[in-house]
N, C-alpha and C positions, 0 to 999 in steps of 0.2 A: 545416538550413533546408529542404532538397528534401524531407525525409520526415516536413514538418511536414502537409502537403497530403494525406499518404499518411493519417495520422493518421486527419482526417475519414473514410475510405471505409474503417477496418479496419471487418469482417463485414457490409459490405453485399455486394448483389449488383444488376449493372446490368439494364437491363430486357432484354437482349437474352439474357444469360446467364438469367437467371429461364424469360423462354420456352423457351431449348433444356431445362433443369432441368423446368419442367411438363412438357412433349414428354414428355420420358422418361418420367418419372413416370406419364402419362399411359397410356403404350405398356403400359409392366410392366402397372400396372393392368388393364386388359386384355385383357391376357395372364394375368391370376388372381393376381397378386400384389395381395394386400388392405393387406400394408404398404406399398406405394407409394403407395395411395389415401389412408393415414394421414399419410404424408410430406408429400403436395399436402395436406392442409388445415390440417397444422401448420407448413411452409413460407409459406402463403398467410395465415395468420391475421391478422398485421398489415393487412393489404389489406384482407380483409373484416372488419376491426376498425374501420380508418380509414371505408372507405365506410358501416357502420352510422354512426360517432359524429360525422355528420355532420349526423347527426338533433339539433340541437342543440333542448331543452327538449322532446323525446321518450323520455328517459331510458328510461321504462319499456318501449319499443317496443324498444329498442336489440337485447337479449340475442333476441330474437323474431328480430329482420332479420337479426341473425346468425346463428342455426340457420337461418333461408330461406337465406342466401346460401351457406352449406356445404350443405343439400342439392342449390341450384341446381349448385354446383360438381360437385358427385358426380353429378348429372344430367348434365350437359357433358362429364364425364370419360368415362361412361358413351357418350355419342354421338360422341365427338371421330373424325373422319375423319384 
């Protein structure tokens, strides 16, 4: 019964854990680790997956907003204090 609950949250990750996980990610990056920069946007993918396909009956716009929103990201990563 107790680890029916558990079930639901195997291989999520909560929002707070996700932030300390970008941070880091974040920091390597740069720091000159280019596969860190790969980790943020294939960790993040769903997210900027979700906020594109929210474009409902812009189908075609979808895959576009997605490349803006991974460069935005790489941009951000790029700036992050």
């Amino acid at each position: 019964m107790g680890s029916e609950g558990k079930k639901d949250n195997v291989g999520k990750i909560d929002e707070k854990d996700r932030d300390v996980r970008n941070r880091e990610l974040i920091r390597r990056f740069r720091e000159g680790d280019r596969g860190a920069l790969n980790l943020l946007l294939e960790e993040n993918e769903g997210l900027l997956k979700k906020a594109a396909g929210r474009l409902k009956g812009y189908q075609y716009m979808k895959e576009d907003l997605l490349q803006e929103a991974r460069m935005e990201m790489i941009q951000l990563a790029a700036d992050f204090d």
